[in-house]
C-alpha positions as CSV (number, residue, x, y, z in Angstrom):
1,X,112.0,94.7,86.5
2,X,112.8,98.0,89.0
3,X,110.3,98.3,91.6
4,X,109.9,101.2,93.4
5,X,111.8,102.6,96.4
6,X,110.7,104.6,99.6
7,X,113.1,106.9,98.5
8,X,111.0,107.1,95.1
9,X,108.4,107.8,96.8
10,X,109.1,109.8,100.1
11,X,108.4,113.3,100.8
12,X,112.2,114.4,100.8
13,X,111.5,116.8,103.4
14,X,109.8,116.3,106.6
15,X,108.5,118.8,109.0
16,X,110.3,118.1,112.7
17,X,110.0,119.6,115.8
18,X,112.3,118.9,119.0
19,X,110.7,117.3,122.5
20,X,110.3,120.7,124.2
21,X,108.0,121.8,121.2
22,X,104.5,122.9,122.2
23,X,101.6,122.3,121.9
24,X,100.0,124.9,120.2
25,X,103.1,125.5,117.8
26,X,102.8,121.5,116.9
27,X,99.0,122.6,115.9
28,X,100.9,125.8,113.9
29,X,103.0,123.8,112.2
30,X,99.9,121.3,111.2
31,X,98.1,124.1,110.1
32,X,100.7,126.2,108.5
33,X,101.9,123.2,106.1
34,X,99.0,121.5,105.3
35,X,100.1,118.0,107.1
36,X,99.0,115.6,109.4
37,X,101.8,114.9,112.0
38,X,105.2,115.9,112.7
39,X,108.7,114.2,113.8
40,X,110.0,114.4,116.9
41,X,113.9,114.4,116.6
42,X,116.9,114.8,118.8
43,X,119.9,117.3,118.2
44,X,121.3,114.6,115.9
45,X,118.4,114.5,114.1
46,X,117.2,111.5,115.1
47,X,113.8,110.7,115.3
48,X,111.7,109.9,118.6
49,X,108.5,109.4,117.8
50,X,105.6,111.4,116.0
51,X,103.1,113.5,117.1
52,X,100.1,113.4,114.7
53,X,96.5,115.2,114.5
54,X,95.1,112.1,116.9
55,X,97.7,112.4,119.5
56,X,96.4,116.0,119.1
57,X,92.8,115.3,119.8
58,X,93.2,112.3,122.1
59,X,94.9,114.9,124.4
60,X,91.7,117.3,124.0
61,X,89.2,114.7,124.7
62,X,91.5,113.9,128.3
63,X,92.1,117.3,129.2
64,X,95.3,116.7,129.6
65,X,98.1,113.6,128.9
66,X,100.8,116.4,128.0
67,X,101.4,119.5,126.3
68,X,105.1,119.2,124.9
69,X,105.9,117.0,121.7
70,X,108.0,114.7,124.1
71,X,104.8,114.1,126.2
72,X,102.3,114.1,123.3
73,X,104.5,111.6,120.9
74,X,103.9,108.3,120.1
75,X,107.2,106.5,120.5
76,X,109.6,104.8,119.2
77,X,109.3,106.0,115.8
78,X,109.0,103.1,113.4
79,X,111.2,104.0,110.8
80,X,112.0,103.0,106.9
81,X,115.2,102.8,105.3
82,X,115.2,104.9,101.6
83,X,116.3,101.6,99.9
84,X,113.3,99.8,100.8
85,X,110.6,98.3,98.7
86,X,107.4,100.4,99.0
87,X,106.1,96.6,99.6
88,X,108.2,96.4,102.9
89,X,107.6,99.9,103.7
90,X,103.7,99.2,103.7
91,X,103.4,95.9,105.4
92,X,105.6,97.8,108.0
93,X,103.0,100.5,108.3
94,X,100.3,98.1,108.5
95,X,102.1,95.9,110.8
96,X,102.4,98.3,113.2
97,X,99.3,100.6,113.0
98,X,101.2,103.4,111.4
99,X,100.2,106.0,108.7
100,X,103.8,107.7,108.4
101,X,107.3,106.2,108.6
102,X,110.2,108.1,108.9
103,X,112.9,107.6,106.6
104,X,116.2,107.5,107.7
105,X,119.5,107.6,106.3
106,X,122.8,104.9,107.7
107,X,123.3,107.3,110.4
108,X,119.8,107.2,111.4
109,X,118.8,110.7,110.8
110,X,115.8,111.8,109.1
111,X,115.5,112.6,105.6
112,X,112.2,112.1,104.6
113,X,108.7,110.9,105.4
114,X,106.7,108.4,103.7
115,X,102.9,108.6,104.4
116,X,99.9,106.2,102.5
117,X,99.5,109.5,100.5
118,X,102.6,109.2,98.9
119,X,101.9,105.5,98.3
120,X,98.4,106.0,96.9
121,X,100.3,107.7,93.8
122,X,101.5,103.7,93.1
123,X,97.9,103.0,92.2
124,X,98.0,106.1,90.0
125,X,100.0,104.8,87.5
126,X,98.7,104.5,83.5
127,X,97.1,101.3,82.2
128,X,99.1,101.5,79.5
129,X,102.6,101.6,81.2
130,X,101.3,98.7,83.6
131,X,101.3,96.9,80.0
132,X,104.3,97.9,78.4
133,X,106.3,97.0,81.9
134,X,104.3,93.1,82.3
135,X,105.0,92.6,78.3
136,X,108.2,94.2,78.1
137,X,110.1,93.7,82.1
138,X,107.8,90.2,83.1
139,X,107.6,88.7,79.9
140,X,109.9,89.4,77.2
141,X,113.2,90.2,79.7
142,X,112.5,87.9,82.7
143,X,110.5,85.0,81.4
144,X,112.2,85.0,77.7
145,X,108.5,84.6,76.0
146,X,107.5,85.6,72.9
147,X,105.4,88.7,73.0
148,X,102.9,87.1,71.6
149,X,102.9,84.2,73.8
150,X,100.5,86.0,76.4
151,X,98.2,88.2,75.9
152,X,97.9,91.6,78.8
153,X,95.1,93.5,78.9
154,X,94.8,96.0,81.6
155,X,91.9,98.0,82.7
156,X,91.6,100.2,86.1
157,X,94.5,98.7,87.3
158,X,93.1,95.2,87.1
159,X,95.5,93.3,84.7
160,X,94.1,89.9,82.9
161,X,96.6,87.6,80.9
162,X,95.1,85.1,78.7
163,X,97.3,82.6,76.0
164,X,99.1,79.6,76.2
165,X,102.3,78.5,78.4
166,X,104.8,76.7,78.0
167,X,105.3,73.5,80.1
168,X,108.9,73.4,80.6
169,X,107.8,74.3,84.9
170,X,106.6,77.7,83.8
171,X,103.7,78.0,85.8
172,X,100.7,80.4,85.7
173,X,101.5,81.3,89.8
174,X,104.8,82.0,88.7
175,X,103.4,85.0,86.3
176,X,100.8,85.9,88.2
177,X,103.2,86.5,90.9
178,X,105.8,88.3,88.6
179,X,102.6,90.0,86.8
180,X,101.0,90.8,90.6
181,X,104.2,92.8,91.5
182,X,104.4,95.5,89.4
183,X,103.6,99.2,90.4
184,X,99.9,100.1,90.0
185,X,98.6,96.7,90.1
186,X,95.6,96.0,91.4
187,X,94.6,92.7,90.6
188,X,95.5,89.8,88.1
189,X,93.1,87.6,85.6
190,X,94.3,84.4,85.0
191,X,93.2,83.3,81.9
192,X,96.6,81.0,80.7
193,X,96.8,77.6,79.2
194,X,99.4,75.3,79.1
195,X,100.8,74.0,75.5
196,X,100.2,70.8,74.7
């Protein structure tokens, strides 16, 4: 069963800017593509910290607070590795109160972003695949059932297994765990039964 990486689903490039950027080319660069916060790097291409729309406006509503990236940024950056779980990547994010990580390669330099945009597409995902990956990946190749052992329905996202179990310590937590992990789930049914 292969979950998804951040490097699956980063944006591969990531708009930067250096700490002597201003202002008003910050809001350019906002504007111009379509995003909602930039990276502030060093000459390696290591990222400081991250200016976003908010830093933007909290520095309107002061009247002042700064008027280069360095003195707008929020920093450190909290940063993701591209071999990370999206799962990791996430409870980073909402660990820390972030809506962006920057992803960073061994040497620490940027090469990507990955924003709860780019995780939203996770929920995205087909029904249909959902059930060919729990029946197929879950089932058949981790669990060694039957295919017909359990049966998947899945519906928005929402995924309810119903049939009967095995004793030998196969629990329904176990699958609903297993079942609970795969991309695009929302939510699982359970519905099981042991054998007798």
């Amino acid at each position: 069963m292969r979950h998804r990486s951040v490097a699956d689903l980063m944006t591969p490039t990531s708009v930067s800017v250096r700490p002597d950027t201003s202002l008003k080319e910050i809001a350019r660069l906002l504007d111009e593509f379509d995003i909602t916060a930039v990276c502030v790097v060093d000459e390696a291409n290591h990222p400081l910290g991250v200016v976003s729309e908010r830093d933007l406006v909290r520095r309107q509503a002061d009247g002042g607070g700064g008027s280069t990236a360095g003195e707008l940024m929020t920093s450190p950056a909290v940063v993701a590795r591209p071999e990370w779980s999206v799962v990791r990547a996430v409870r980073i994010m909402e660990r820390q109160g972030v809506k962006r990580l920057p992803v960073v390669d061994e040497e620490g330099a940027v090469l990507g972003v990955l924003s709860r945009s780019d995780v939203v597409q996770l929920f995205l995902r087909r029904d249909r695949a959902i059930q060919e990956e729990i029946v197929e990946d879950v089932l058949t190749h981790t669990l060694r059932l039957p295919p017909s052992a359990v049966n998947v329905e899945v519906a928005d996202g929402i995924v309810t297994l119903s049939g009967v179990l095995p004793r030998r310590g196969l629990t329904p937590a176990v699958v609903m765990r297993l079942c609970g992990s795969v991309d695009g789930v929302a939510g699982v049914v359970d519905r099981l039964r042991y054998d007798d």
